[in-house]
C-alpha positions in Angstrom: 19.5 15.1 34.7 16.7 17.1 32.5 18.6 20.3 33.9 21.9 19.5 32.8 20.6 18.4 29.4 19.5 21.6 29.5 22.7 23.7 30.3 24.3 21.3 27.8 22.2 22.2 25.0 22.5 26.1 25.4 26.5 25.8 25.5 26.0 23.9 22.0 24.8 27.0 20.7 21.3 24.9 19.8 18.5 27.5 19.0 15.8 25.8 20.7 14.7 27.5 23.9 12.9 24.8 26.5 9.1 25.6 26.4 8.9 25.4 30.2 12.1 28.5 30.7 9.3 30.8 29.0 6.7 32.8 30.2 3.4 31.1 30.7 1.4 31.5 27.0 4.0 31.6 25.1 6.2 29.3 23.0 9.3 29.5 20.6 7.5 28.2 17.4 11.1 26.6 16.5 10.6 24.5 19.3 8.8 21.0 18.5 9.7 19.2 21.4 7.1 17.0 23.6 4.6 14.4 23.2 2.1 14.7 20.6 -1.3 13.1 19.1 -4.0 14.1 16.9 -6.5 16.6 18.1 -8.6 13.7 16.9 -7.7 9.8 17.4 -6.8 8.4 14.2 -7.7 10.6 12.0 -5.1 10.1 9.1 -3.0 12.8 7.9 -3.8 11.5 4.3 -7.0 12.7 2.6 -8.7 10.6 0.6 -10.5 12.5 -1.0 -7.6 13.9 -2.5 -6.1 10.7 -3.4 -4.7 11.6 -7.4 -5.6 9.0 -9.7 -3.3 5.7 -9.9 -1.0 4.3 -12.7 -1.9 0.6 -13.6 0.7 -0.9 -11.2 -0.5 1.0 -8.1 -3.7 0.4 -8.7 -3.3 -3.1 -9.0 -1.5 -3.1 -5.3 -4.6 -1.0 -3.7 -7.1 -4.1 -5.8 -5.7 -6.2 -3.4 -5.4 -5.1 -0.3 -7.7 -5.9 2.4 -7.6 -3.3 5.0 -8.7 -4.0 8.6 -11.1 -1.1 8.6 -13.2 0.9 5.9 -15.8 -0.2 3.2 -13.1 -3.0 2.1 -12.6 -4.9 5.0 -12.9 -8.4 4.4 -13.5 -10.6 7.8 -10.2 -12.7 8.4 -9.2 -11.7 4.7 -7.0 -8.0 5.9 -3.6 -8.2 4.6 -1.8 -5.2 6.3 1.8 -5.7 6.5 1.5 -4.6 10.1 -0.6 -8.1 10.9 2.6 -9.8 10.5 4.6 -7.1 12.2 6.4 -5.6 9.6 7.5 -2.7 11.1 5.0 0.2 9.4 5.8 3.3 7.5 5.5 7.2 6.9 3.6 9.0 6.8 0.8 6.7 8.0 2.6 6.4 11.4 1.4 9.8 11.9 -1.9 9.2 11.6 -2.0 6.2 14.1 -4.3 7.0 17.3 -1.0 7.1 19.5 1.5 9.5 20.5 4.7 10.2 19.3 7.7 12.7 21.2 10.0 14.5 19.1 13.2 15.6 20.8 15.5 18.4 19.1 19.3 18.3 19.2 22.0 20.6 17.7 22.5 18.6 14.7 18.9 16.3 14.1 15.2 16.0 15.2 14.6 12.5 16.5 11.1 11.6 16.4 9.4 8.3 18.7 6.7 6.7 18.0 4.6 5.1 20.6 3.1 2.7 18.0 5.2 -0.6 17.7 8.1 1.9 19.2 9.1 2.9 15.7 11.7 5.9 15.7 13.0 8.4 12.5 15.9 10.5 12.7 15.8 13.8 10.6 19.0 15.6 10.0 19.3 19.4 10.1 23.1 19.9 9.9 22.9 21.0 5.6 23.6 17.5 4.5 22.1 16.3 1.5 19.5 13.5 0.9 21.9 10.5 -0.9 21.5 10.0 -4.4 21.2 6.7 -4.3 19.8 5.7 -1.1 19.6 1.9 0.3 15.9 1.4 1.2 14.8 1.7 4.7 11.5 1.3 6.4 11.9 5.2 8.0 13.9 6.3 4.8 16.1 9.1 4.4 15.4 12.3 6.1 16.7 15.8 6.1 15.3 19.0 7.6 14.7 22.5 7.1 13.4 26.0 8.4 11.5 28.1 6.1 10.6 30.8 8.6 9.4 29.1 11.5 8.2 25.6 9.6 10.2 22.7 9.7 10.2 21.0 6.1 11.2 17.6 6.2 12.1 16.2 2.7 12.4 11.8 2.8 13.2 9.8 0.2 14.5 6.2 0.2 11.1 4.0 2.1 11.2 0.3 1.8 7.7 -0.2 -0.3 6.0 -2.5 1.8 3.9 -0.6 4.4 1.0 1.4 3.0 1.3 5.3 3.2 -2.1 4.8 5.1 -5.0 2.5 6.8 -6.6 2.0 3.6 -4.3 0.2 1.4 -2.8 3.1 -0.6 0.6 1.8 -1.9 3.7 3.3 -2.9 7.1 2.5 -4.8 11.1 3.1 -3.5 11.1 6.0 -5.2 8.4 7.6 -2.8 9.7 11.4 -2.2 7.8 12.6 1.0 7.8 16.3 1.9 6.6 17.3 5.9 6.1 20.5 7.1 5.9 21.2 10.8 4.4 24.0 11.9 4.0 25.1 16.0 0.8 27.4 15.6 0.5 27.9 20.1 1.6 26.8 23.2 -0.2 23.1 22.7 -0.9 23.2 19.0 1.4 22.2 15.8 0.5 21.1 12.1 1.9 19.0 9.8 1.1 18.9 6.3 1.9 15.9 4.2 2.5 15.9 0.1 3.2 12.4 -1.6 5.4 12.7 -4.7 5.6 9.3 -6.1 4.9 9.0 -10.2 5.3 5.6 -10.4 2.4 4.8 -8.5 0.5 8.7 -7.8 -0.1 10.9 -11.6 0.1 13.8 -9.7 1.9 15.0 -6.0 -1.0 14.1 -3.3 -1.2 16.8 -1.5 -3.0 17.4 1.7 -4.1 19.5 4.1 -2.5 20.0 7.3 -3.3 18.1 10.3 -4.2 19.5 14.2 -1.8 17.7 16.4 -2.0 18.4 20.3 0.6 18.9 23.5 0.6 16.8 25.7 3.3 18.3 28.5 2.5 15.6 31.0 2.3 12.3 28.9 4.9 9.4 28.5 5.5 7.0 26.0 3.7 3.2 27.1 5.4 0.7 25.8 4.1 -1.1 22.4 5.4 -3.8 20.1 4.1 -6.2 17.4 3.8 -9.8 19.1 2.3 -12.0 16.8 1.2 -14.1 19.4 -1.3 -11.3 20.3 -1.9 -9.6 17.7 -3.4 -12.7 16.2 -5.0 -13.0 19.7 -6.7 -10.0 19.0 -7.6 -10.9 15.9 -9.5 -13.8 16.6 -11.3 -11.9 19.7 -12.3 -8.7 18.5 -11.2 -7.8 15.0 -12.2 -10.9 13.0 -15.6 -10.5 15.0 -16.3 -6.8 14.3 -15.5 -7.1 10.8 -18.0 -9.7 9.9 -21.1 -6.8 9.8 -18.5 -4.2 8.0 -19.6 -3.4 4.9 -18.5 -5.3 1.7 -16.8 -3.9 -1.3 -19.1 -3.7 -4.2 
């Protein structure tokens, strides 16, 4: 089967050349296909420290979140969106201490995402973003090569997940700019900016993130239950958050 998706693919014309019809060492760095996670668990691709200050209204939103880990956790008090399994966003998905594959086609990158099986669809065929988009919890992609980086430029987010663990919030008009950038044979990096003035003064931009191959992993199956994710709750997080520290 993966053979023939194979041949099918080259008849298409598609660019990408399968990492495993190369010589061992080397890579096509136009080719982003595999499983993938974080040279370090959770580590998000969103430094705060670099977080721009906040207009009144954003601010106001990050007051009142209670995250379920960090300085402001509040025992039995978090608020996440994700605690009631609202499916969660970008570009905090990327930061989530699980996997994700992306799989290249002629026309579109599709990325999965082992974390409450969440999947994005990018386009790459010249289209346009829509200029007025209907709001969608992945949003609106499109892609891009600039040399051998993959720019990814989404607009379009439903504003209820949180760009990241920490309660940072953002607006529909949320423009998010990716780039994806396959540095060796296991290695790629993805840079994040935020461009959001209604809640951000200024574009948050970040540094890029290691992210590492994983050639023999599979997806595992994940989704929100509430059932057990309140479970857990009661077992382990509400628990552990009771000596976290307060905010001051």
């Amino acid at each position: 089967m993966f053979l023939a998706i194979a041949i099918a693919a080259t008849r298409l014309g598609d660019p990408v050349l399968l990492a495993q019809n190369r010589a061992p060492g080397s890579f096509n760095p136009r080719d982003l296909s595999g499983v993938w996670i974080g040279s370090r668990d959770g580590e998000a691709v969103l430094d705060q420290s670099r977080v721009p200050p906040m207009t009144p209204a954003a601010q106001a939103k990050f007051d009142a979140a209670v995250p379920t880990l960090g300085p402001r956790v509040i025992a039995g008090k978090e608020n996440d969106p994700i605690l009631r399994c609202y499916p969660d966003g970008l570009p905090k998905l990327l930061g989530v201490p699980q996997p994700f594959e992306i799989i290249q086609l002629t026309n579109r990158v599709i990325m999965f995402f082992e974390h409450n099986r969440h999947w994005r669809t990018i386009w790459t065929d010249g289209r346009k973003l829509p200029e007025d988009p209907e709001p969608r919890w992945m949003g609106h992609s499109v892609g891009r090569w600039e040399r051998n980086t993959l720019v990814v430029d989404s607009i379009g987010f439903r504003d209820i997940p949180w760009v990241d663990f920490f309660g940072h919030p953002h607006t529909e008009k949320m423009r998010l700019i990716e780039r994806y950038t396959r540095t060796g044979p296991r290695d790629l990096e993805i840079a994040v900016t935020i461009d959001d003035p209604l809640s951000y003064t200024r574009p948050w931009i970040n540094p890029a993130k290691k992210f590492n191959l994983k050639a023999d992993w599979e997806l595992d199956e994940h989704y929100c239950v509430f059932d057990e994710e309140q479970a857990y709750a009661d077992a382990v997080r509400v628990p552990a958050g009771d000596s976290a520290p307060r905010p001051k």
